[in-house]
PyMOL Python script that loads the backbone (N, CA, C, O; Angstrom):
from pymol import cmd

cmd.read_pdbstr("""\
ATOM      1  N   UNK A   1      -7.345  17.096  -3.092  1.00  0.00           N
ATOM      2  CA  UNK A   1      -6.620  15.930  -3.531  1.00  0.00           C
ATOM      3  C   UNK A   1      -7.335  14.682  -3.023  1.00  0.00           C
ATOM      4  O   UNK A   1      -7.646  14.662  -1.832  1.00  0.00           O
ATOM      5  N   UNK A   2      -7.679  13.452  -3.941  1.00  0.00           N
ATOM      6  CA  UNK A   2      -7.414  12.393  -3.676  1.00  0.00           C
ATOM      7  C   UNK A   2      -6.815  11.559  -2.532  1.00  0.00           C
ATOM      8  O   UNK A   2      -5.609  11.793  -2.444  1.00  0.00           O
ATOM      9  N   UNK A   3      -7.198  10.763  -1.724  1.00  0.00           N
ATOM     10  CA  UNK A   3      -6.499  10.398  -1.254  1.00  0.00           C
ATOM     11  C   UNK A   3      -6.921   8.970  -0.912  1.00  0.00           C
ATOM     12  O   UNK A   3      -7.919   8.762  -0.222  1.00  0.00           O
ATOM     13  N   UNK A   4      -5.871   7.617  -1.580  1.00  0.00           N
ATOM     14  CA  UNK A   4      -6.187   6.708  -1.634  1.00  0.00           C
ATOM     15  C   UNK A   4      -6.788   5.761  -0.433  1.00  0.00           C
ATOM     16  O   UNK A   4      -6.359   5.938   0.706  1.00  0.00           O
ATOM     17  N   UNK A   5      -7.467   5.075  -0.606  1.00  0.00           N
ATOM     18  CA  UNK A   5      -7.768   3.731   0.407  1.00  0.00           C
ATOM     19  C   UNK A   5      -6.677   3.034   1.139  1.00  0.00           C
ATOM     20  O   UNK A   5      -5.917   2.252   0.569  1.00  0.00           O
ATOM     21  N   UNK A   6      -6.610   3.294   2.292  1.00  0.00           N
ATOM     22  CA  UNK A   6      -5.152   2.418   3.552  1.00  0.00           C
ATOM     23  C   UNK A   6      -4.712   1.465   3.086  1.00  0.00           C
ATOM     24  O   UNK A   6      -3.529   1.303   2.785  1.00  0.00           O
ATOM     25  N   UNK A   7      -5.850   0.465   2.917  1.00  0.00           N
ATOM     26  CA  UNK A   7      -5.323  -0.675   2.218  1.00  0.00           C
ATOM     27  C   UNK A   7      -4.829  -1.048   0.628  1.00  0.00           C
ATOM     28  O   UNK A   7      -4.204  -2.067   0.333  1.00  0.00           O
ATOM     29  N   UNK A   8      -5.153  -0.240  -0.098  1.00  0.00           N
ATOM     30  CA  UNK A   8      -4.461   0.159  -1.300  1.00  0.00           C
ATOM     31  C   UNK A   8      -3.078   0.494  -1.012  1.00  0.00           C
ATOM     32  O   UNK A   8      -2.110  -0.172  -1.379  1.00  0.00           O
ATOM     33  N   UNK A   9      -3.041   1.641  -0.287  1.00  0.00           N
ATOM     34  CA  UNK A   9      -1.766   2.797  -0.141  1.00  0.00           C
ATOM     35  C   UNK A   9      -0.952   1.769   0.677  1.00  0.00           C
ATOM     36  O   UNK A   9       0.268   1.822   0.518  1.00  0.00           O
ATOM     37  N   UNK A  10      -1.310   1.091   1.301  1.00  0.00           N
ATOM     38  CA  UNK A  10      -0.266   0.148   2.704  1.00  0.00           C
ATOM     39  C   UNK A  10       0.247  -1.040   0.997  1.00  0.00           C
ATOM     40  O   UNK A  10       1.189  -0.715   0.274  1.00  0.00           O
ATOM     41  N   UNK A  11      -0.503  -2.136   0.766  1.00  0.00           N
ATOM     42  CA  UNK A  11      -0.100  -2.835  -0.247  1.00  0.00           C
ATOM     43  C   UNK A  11       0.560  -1.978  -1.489  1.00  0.00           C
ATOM     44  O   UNK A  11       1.098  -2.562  -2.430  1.00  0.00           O
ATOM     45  N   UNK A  12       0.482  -0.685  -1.422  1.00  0.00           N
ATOM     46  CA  UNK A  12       1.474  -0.320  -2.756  1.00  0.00           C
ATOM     47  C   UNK A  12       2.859  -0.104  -1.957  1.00  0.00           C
ATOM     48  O   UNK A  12       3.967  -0.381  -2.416  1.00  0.00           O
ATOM     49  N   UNK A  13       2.588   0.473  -0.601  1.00  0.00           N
ATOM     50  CA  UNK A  13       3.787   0.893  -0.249  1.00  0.00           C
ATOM     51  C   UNK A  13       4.814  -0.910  -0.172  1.00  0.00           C
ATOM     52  O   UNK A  13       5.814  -1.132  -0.855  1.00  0.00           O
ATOM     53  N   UNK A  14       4.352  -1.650   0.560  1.00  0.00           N
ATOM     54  CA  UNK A  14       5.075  -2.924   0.446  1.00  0.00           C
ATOM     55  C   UNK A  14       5.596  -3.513  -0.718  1.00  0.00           C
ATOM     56  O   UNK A  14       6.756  -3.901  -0.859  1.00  0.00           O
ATOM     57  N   UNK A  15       4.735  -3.561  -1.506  1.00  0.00           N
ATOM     58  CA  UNK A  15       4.937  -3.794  -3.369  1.00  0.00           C
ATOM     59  C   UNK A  15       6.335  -3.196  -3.231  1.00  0.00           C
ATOM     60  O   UNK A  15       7.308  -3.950  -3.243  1.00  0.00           O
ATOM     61  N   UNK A  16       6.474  -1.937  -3.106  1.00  0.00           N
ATOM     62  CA  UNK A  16       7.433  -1.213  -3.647  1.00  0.00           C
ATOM     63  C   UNK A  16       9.028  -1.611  -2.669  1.00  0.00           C
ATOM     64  O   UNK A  16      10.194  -1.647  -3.061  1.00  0.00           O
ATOM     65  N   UNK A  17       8.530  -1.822  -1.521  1.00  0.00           N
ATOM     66  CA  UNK A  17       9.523  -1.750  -0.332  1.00  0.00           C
ATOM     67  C   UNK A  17      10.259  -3.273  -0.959  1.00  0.00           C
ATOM     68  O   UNK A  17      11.439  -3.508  -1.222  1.00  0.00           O
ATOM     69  N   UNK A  18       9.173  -4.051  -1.053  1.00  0.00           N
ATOM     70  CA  UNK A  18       9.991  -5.315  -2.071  1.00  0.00           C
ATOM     71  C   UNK A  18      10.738  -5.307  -2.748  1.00  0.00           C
ATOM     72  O   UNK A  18      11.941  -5.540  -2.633  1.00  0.00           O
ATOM     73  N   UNK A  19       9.860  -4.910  -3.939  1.00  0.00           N
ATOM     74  CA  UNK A  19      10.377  -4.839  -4.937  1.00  0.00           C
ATOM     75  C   UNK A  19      12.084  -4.207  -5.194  1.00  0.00           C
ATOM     76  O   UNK A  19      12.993  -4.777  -5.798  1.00  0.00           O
ATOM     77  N   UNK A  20      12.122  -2.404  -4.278  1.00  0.00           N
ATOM     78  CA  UNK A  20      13.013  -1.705  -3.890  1.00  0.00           C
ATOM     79  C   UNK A  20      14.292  -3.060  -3.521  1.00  0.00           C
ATOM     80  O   UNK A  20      15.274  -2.681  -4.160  1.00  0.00           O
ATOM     81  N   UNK A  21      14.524  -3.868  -3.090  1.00  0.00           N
ATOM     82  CA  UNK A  21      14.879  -4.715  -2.303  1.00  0.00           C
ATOM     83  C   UNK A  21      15.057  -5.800  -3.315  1.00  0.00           C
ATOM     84  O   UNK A  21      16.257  -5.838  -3.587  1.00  0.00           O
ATOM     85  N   UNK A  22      14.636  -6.372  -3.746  1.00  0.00           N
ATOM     86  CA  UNK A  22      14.589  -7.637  -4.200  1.00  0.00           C
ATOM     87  C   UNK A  22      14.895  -7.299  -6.018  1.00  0.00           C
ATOM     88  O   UNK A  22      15.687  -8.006  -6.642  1.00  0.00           O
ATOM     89  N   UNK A  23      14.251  -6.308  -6.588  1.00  0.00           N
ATOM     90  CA  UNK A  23      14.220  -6.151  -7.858  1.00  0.00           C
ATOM     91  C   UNK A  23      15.924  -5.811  -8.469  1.00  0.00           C
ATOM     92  O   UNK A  23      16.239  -4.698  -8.048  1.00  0.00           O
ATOM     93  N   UNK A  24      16.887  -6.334  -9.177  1.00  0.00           N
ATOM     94  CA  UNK A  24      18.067  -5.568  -9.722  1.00  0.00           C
ATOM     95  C   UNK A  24      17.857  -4.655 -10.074  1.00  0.00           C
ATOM     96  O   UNK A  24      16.701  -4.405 -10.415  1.00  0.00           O
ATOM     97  N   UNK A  25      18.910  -3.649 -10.176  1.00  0.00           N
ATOM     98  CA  UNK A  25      18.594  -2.762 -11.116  1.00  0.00           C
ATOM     99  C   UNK A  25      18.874  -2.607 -12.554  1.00  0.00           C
ATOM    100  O   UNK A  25      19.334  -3.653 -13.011  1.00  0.00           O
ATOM    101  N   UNK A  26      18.784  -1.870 -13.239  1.00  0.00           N
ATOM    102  CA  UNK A  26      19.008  -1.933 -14.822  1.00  0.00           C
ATOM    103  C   UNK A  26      20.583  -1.849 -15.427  1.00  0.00           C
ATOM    104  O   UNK A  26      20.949  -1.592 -16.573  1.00  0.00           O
ATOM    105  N   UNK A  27      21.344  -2.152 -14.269  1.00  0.00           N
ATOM    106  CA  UNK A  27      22.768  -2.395 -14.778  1.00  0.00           C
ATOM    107  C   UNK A  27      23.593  -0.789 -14.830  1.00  0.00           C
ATOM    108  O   UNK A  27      24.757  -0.735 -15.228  1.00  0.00           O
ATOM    109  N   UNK A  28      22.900   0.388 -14.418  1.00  0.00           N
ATOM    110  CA  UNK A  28      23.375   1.774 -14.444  1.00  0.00           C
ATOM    111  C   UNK A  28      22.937   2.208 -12.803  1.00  0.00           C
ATOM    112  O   UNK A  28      23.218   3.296 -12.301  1.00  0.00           O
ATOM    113  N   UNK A  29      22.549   1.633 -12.441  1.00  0.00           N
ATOM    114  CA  UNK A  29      22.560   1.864 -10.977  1.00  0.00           C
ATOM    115  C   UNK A  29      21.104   2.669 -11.083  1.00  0.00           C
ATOM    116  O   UNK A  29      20.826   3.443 -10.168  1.00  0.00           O
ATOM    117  N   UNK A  30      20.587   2.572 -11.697  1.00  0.00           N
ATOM    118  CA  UNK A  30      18.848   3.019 -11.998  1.00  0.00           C
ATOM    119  C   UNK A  30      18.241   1.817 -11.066  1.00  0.00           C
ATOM    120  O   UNK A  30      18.981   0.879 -10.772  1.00  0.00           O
ATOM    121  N   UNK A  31      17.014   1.851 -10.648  1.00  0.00           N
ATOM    122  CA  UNK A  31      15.849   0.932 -10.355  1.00  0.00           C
ATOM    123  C   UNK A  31      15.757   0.344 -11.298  1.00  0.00           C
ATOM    124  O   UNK A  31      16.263   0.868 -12.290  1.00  0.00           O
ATOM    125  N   UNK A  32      15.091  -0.995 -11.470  1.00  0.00           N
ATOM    126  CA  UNK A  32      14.203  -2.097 -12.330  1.00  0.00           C
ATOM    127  C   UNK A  32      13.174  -1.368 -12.521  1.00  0.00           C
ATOM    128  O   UNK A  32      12.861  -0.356 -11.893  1.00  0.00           O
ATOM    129  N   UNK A  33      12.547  -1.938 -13.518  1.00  0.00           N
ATOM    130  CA  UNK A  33      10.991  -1.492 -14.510  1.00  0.00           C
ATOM    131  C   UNK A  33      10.044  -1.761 -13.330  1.00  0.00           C
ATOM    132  O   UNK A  33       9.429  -0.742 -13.019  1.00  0.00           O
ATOM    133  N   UNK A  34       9.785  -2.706 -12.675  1.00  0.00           N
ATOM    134  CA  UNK A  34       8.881  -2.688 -11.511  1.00  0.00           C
ATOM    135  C   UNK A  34       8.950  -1.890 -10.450  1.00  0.00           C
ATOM    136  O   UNK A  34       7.903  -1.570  -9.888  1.00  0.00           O
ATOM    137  N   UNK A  35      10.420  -1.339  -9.900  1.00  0.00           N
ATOM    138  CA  UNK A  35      10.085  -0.830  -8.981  1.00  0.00           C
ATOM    139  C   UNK A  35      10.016   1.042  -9.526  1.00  0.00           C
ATOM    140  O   UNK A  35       9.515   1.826  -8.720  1.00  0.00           O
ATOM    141  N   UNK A  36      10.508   1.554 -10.792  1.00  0.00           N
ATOM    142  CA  UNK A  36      10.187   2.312 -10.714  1.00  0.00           C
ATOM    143  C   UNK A  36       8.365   2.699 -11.442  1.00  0.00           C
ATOM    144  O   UNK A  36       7.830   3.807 -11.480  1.00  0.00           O
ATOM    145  N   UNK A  37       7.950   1.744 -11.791  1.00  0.00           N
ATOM    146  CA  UNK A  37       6.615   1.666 -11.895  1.00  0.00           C
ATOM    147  C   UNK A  37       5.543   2.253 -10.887  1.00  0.00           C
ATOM    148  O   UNK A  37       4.669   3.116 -10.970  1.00  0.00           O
ATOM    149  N   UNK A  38       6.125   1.166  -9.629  1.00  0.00           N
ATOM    150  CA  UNK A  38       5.458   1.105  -8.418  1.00  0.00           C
ATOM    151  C   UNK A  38       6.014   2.529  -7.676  1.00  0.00           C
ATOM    152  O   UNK A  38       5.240   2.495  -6.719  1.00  0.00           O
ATOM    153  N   UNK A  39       6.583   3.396  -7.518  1.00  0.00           N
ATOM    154  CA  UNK A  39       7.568   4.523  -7.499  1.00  0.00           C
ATOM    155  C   UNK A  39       6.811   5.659  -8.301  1.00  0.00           C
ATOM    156  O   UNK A  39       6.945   6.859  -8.061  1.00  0.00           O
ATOM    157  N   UNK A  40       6.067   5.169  -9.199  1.00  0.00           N
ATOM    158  CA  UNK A  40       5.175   6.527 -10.478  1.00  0.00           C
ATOM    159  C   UNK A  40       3.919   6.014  -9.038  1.00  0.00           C
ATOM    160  O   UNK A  40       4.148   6.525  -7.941  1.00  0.00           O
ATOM    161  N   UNK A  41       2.932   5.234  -9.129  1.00  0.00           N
ATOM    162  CA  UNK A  41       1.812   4.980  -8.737  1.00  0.00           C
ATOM    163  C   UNK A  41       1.869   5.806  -7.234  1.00  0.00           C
ATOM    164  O   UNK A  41       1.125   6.776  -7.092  1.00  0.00           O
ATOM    165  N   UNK A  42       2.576   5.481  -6.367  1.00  0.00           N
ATOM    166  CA  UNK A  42       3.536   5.742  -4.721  1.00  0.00           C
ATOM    167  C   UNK A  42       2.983   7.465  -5.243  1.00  0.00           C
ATOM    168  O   UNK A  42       1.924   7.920  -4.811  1.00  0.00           O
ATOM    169  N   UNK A  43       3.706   8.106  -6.016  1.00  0.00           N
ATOM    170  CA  UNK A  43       3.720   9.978  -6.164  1.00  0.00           C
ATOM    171  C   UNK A  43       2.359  10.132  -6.842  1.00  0.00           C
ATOM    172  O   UNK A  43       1.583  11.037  -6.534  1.00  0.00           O
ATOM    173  N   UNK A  44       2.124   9.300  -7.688  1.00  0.00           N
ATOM    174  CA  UNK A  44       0.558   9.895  -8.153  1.00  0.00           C
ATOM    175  C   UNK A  44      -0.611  10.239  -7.126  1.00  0.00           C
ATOM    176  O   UNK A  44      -1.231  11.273  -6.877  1.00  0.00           O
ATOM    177  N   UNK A  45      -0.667   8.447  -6.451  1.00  0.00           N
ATOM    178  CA  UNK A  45      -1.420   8.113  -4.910  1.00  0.00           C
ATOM    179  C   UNK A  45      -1.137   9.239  -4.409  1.00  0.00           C
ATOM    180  O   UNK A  45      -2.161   9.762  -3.968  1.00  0.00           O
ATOM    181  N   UNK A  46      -0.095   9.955  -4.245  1.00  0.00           N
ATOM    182  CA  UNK A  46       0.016  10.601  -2.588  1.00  0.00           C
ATOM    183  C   UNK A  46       0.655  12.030  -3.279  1.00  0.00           C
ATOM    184  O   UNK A  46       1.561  12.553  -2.631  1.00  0.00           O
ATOM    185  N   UNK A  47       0.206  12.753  -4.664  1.00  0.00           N
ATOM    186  CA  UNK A  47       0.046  14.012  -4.965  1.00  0.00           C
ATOM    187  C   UNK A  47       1.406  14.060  -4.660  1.00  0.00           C
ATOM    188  O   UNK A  47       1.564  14.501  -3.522  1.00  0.00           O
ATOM    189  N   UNK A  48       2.542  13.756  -5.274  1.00  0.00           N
ATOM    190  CA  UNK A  48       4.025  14.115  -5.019  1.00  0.00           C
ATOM    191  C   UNK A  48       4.723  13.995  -6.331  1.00  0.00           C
ATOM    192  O   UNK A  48       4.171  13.543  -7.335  1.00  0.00           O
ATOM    193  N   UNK A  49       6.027  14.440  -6.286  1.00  0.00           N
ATOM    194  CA  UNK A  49       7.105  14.207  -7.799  1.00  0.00           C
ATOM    195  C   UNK A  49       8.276  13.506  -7.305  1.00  0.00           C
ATOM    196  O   UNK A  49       9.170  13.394  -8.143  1.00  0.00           O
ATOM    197  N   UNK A  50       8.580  12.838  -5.780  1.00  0.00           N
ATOM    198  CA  UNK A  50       9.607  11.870  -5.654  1.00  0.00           C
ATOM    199  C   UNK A  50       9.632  11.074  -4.707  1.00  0.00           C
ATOM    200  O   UNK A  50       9.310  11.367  -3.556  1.00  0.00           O
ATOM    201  N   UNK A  51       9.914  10.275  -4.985  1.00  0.00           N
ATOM    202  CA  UNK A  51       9.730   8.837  -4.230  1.00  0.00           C
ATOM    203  C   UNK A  51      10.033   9.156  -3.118  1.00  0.00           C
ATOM    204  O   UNK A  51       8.962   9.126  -2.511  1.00  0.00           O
ATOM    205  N   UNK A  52      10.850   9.467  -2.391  1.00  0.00           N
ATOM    206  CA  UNK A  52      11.074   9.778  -1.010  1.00  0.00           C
ATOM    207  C   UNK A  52      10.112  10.829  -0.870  1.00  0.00           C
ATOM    208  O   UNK A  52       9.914  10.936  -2.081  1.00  0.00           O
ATOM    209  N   UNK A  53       9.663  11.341  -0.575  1.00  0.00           N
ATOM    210  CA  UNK A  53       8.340  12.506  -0.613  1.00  0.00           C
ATOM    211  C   UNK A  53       7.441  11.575  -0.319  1.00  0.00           C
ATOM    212  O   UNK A  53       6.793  11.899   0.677  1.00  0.00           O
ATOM    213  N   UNK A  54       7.043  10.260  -0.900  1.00  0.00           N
ATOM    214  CA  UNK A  54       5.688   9.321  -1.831  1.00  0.00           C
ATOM    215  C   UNK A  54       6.032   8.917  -0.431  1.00  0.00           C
ATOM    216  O   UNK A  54       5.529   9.409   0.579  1.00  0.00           O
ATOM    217  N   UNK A  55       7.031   7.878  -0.472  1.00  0.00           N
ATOM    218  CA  UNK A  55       6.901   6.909   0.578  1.00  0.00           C
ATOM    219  C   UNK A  55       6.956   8.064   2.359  1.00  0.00           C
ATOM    220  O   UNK A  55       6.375   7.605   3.343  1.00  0.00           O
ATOM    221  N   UNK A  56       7.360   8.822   2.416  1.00  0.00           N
ATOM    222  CA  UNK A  56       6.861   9.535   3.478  1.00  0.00           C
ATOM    223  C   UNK A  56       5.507   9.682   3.460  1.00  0.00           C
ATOM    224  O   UNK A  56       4.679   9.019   4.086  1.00  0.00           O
ATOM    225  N   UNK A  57       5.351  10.464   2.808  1.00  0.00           N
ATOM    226  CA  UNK A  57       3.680  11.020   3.322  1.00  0.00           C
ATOM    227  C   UNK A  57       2.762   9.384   2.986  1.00  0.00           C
ATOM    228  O   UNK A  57       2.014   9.186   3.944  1.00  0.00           O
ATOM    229  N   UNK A  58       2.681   8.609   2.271  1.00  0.00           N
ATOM    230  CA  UNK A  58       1.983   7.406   2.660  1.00  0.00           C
ATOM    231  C   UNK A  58       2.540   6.899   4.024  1.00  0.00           C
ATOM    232  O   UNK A  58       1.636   6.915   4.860  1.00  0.00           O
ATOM    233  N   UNK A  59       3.402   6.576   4.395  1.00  0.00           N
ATOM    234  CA  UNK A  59       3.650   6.081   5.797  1.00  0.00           C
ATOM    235  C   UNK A  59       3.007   7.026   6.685  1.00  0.00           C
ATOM    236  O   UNK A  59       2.352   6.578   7.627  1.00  0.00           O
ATOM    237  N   UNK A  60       3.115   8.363   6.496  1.00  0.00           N
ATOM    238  CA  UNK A  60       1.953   9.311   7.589  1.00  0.00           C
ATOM    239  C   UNK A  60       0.502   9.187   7.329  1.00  0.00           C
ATOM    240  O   UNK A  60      -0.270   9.397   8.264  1.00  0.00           O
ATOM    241  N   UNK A  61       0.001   8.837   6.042  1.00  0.00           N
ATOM    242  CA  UNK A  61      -1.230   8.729   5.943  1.00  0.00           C
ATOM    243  C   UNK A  61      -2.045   7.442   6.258  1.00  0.00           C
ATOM    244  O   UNK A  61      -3.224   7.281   6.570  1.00  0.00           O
ATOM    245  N   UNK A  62      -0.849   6.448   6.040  1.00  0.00           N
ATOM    246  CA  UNK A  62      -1.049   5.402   6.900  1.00  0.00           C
ATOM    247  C   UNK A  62      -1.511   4.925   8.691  1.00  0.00           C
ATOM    248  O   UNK A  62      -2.343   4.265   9.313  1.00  0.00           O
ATOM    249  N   UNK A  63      -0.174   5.890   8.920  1.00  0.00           N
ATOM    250  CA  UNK A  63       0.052   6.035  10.457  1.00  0.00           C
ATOM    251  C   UNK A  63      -1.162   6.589  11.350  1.00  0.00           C
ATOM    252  O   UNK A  63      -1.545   6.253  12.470  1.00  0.00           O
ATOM    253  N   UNK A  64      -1.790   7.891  10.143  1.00  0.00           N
ATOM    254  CA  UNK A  64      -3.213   8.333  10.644  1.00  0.00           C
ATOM    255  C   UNK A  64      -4.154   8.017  10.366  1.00  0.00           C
ATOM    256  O   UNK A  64      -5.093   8.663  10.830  1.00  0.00           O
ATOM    257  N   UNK A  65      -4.517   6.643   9.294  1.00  0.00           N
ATOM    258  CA  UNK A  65      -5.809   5.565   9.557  1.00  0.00           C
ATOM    259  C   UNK A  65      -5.907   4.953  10.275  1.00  0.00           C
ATOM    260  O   UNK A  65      -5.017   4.506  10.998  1.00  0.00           O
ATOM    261  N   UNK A  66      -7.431   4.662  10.308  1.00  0.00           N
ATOM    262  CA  UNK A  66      -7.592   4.212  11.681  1.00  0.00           C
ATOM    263  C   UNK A  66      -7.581   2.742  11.371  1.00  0.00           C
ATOM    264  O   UNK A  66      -7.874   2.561  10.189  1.00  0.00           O
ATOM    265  N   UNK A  67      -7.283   1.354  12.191  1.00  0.00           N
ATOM    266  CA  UNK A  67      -7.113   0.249  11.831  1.00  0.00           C
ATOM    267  C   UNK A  67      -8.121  -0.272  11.350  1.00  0.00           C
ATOM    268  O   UNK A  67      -9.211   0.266  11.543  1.00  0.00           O
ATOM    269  N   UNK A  68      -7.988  -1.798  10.382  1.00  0.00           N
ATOM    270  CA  UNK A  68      -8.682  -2.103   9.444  1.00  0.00           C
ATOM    271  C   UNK A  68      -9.844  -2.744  10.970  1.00  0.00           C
ATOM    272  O   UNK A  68      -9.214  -3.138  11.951  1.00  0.00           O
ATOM    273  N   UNK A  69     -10.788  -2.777  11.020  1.00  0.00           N
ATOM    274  CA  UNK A  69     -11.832  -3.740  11.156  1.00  0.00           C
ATOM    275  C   UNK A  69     -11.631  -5.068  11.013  1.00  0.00           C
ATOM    276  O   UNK A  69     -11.713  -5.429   9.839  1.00  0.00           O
ATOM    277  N   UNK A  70     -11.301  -6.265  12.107  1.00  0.00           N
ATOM    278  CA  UNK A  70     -11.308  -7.142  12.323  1.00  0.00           C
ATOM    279  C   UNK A  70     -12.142  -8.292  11.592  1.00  0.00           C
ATOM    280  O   UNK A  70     -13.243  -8.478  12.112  1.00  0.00           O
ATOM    281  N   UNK A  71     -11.871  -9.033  10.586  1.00  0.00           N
ATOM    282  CA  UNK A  71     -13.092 -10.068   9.872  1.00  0.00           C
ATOM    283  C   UNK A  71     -13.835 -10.470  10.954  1.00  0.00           C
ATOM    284  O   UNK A  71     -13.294 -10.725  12.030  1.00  0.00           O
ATOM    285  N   UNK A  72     -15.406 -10.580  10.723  1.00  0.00           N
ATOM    286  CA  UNK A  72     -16.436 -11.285  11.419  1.00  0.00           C
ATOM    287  C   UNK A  72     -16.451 -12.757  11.967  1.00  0.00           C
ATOM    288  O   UNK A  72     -16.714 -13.531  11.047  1.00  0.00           O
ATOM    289  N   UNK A  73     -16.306 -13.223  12.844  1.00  0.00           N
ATOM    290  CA  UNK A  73     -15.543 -14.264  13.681  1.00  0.00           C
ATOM    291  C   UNK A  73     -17.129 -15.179  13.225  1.00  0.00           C
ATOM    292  O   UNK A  73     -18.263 -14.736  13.408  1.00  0.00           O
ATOM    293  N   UNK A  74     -16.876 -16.139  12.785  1.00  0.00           N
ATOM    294  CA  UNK A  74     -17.564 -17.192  12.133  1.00  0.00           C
ATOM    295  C   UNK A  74     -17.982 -18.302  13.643  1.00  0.00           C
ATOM    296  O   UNK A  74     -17.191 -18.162  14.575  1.00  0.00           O
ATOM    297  N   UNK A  75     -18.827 -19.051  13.807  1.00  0.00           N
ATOM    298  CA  UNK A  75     -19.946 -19.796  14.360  1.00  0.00           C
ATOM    299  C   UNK A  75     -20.439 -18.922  15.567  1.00  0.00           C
ATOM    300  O   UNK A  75     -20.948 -17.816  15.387  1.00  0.00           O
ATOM    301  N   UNK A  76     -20.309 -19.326  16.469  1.00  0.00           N
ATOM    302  CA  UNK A  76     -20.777 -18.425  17.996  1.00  0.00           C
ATOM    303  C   UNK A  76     -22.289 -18.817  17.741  1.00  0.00           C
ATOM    304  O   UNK A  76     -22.445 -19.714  16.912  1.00  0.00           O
ATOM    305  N   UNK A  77     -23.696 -18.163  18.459  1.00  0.00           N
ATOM    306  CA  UNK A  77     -24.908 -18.148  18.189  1.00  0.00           C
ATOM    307  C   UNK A  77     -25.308 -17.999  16.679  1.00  0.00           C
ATOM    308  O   UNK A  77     -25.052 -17.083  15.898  1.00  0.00           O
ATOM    309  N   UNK A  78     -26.177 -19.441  16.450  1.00  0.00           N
ATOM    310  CA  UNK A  78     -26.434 -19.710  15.278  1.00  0.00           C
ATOM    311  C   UNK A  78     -28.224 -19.293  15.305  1.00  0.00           C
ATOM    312  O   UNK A  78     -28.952 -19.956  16.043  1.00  0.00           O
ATOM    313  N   UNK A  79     -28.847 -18.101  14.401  1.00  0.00           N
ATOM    314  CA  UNK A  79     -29.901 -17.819  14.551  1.00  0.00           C
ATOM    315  C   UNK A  79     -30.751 -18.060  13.470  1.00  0.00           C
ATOM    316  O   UNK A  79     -31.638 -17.305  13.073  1.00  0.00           O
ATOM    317  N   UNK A  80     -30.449 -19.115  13.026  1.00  0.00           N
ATOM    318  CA  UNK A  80     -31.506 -19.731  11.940  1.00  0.00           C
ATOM    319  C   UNK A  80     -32.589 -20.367  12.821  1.00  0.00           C
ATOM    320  O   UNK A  80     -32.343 -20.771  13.957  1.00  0.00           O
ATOM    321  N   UNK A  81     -33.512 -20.421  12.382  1.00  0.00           N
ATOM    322  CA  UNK A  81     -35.073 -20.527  12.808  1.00  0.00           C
ATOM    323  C   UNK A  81     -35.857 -21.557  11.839  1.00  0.00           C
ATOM    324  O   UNK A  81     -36.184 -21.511  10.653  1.00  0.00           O
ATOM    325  N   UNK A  82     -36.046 -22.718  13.107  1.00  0.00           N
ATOM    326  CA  UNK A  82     -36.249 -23.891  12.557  1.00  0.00           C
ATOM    327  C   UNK A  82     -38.402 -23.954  11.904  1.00  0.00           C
ATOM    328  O   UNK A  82     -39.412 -23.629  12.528  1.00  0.00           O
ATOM    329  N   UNK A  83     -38.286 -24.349  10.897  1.00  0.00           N
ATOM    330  CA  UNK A  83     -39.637 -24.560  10.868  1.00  0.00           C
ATOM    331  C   UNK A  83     -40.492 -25.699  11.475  1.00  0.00           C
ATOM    332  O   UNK A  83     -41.714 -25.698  11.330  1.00  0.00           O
TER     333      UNK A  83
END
""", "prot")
cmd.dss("prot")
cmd.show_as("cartoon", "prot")
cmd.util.cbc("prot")
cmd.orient("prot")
């Protein structure tokens, strides 16, 4: 299996945790079109058939990457070489 990029899988899981949250639902006590969208992508990503399944095992696959790499801290020693 596949298994998506942290930072993919972390930003889908939030997408969804939002969305979950913030999105109405369709007036039948169903999810909104976005969040069950984001809910298909969540089980595809992470080889599953239900959202609770999805959002578990991404939060473990999360939990066991290793952290992102810090951006490269800009001025400090400047090594351009004067002619």
């Amino acid at each position: 299996m596949l298994i998506p990029h942290p930072a993919v899988l972390r930003r889908l899981l939030e997408e969804y945790e939002a969305a979950a949250m913030n999105e109405p639902d369709d007036g039948r006590g169903e999810p909104g079109p976005r969040t069950r969208d984001l809910a298909y992508t969540l089980c595809v990503s992470t080889g599953t058939r239900d959202v609770r399944q999805a959002l578990e095992t991404a939060r473990r696959q999360l939990a066991d990457a290793p952290l992102p790499a810090p951006p490269p801290v800009s001025g400090g020693a400047h090594t351009d070489v004067a002619d």
